[in-house]
C-alpha positions as CSV (number, residue, x, y, z in Angstrom):
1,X,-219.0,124.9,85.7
2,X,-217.7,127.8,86.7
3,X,-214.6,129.8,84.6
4,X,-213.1,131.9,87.8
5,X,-210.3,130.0,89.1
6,X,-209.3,130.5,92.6
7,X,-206.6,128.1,94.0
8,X,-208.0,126.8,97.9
9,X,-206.4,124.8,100.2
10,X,-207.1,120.9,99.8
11,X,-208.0,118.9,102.6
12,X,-204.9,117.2,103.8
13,X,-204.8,113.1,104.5
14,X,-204.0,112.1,108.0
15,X,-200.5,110.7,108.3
16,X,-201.2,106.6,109.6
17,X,-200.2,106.5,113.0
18,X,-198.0,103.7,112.5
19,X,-195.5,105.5,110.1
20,X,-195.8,109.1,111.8
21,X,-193.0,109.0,113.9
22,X,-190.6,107.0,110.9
23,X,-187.2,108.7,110.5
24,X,-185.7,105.9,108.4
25,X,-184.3,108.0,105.5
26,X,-183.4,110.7,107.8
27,X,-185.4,113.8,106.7
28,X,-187.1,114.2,110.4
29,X,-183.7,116.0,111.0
30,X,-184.3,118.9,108.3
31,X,-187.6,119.7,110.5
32,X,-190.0,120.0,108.4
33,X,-193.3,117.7,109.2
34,X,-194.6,114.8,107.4
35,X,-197.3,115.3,105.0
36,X,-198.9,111.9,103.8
37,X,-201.3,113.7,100.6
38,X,-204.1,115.6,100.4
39,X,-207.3,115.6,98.1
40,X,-209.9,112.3,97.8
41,X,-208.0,109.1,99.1
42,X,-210.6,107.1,97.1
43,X,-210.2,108.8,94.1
44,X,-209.4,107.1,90.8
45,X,-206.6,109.6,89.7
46,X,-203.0,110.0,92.4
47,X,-200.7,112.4,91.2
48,X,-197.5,112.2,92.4
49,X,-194.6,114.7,93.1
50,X,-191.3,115.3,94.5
51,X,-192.0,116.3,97.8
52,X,-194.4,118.7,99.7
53,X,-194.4,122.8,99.2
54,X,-195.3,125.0,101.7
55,X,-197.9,124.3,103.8
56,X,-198.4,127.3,106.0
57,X,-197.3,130.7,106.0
58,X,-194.7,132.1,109.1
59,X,-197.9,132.0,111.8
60,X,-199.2,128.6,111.0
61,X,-202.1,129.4,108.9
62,X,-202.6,127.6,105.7
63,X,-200.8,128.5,102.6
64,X,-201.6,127.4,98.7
65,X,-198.3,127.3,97.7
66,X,-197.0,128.4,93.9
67,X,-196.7,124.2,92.8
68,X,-200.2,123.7,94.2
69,X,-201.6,127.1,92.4
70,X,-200.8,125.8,89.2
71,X,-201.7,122.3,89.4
72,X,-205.3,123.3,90.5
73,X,-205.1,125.7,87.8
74,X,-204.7,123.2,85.5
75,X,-207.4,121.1,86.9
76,X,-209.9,123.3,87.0
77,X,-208.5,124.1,83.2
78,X,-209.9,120.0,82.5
79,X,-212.9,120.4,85.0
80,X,-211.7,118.3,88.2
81,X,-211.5,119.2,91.7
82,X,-210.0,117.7,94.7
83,X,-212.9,115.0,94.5
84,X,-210.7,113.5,91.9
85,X,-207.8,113.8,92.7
86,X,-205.5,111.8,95.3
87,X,-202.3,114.0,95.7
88,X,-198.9,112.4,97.2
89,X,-195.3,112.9,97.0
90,X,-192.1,110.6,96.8
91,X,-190.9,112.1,100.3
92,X,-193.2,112.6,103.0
93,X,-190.9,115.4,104.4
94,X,-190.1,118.7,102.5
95,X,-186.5,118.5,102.7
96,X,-184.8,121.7,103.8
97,X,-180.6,121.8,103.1
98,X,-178.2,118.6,101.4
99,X,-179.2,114.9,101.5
100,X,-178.7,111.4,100.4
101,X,-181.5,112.0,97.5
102,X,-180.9,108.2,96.2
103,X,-181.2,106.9,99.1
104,X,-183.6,108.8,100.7
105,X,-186.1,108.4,97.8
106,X,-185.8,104.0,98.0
107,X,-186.3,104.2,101.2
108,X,-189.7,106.6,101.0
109,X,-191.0,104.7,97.7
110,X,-192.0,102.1,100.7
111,X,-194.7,104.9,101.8
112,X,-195.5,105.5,98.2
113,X,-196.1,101.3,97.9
114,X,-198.7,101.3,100.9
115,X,-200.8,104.0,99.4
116,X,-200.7,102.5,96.3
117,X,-202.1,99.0,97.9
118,X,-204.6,100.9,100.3
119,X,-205.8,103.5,97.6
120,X,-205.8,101.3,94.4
121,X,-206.2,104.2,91.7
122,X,-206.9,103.6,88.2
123,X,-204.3,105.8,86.9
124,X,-201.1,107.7,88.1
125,X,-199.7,111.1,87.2
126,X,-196.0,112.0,87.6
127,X,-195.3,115.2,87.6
128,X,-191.4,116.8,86.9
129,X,-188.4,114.2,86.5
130,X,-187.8,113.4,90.3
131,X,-190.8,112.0,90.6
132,X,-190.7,110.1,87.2
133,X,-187.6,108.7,87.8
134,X,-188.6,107.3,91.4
135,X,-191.5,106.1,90.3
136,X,-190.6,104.4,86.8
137,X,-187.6,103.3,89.1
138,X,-185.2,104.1,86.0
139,X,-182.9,107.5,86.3
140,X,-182.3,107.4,82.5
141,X,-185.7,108.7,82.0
142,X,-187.6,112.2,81.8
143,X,-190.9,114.2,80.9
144,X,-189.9,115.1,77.8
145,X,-189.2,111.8,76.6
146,X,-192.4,110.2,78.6
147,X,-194.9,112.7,77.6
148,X,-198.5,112.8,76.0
149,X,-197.8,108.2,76.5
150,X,-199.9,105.9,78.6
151,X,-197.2,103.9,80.4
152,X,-197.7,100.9,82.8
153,X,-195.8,101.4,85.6
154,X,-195.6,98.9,88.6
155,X,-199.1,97.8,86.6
156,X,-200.8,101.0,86.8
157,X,-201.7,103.3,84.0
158,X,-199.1,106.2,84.0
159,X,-198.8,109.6,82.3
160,X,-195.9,112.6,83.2
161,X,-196.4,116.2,82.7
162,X,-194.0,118.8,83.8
163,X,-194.0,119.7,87.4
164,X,-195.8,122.7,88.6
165,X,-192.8,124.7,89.5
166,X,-191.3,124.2,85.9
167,X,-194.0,125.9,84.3
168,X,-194.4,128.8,86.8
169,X,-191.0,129.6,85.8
170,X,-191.1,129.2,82.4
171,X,-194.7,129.9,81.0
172,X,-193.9,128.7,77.8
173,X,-194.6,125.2,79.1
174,X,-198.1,126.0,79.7
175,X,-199.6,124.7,76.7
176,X,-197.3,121.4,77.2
177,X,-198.6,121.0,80.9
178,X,-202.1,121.9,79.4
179,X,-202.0,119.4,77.0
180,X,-201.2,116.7,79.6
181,X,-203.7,117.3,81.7
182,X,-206.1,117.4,78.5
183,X,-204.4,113.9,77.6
184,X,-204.7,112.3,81.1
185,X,-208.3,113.6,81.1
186,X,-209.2,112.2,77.8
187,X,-207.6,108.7,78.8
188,X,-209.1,108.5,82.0
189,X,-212.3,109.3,80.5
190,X,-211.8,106.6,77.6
191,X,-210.9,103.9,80.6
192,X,-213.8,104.4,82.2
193,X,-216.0,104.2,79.4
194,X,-214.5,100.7,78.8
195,X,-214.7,99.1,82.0
């Protein structure tokens, strides 16, 4: 394996057809454009998080933004790729100025549900407190307090780490964010081993 890290843009998953157009919770008004995930579909890991970063730069061409930096930093730190990884968000739509964010994130855990039932993954990471407390359903809760625990969520294995952004801005939460990674790693590796 090779030590250089250099963060690449992950193939993005098609949108379904039949939920391209939605504007239930309102976000196709902020303009931005619905991303359904990137990475491997099929893979046995789906990390979640809040919503989508920048996509492309100013003239359309594609853009690694600082949250997705990091995370593939950290998983080339543990020795996975975008083979491994099925990457999705709570929202669809990066939202751009004020919204109804309880609201808004019931409504879009309904997208969240159907790739859940299509993609069937052995085990979910949650990364930064939005996308904990949508998923665990439970706003009382928080990475700090969820950390370096298997959790079963919705009955799938579940893990938090800080979210990518978090730890670019404060670097002393790089060890934490490595050591989640390390502990989803290890557990995913232990899983597999027993099944």
């Amino acid at each position: 394996m090779s030590t250089e890290f250099c963060p690449v843009s992950w193939p993005e998953i098609p949108t379904p057809e039949h939920v391209d157009m939605c504007c239930e919770c309102g976000l196709y008004k902020h303009g931005s454009r619905m991303v359904w995930g990137e990475g491997n579909p099929n893979a046995s890991i789906m990390i979640v998080l809040d919503n989508p970063g920048l996509r492309e730069d100013r003239d359309g061409n594609p853009f690694v933004c600082g949250t997705r930096q990091t995370l593939q930093k950290a998983a080339h730190h543990i020795g996975l790729g975008s083979d491994d990884f099925y990457i999705t968000y709570i929202l669809k739509r990066k939202p751009t100025r004020k919204y109804d964010k309880e609201a808004v994130r019931k409504i879009c855990m309904n997208h969240l549900d159907e790739q859940l039932q299509n993609s069937q993954p052995k085990h979910i990471l949650c990364l930064g407190n939005v996308a904990v407390q949508s998923f665990f359903q439970d706003d009382t809760v928080d990475v700090k307090s969820l950390r370096q625990n298997v959790h079963q969520v919705h009955g799938y294995s579940t893990t938090v780490a800080y979210h990518p952004l978090a730890v670019r801005r404060r670097p002393n939460l790089w060890q934490k964010f490595i050591e989640d990674w390390e502990f989803l790693a290890d557990h995913h590796r232990n899983e597999g081993q027993s099944s």
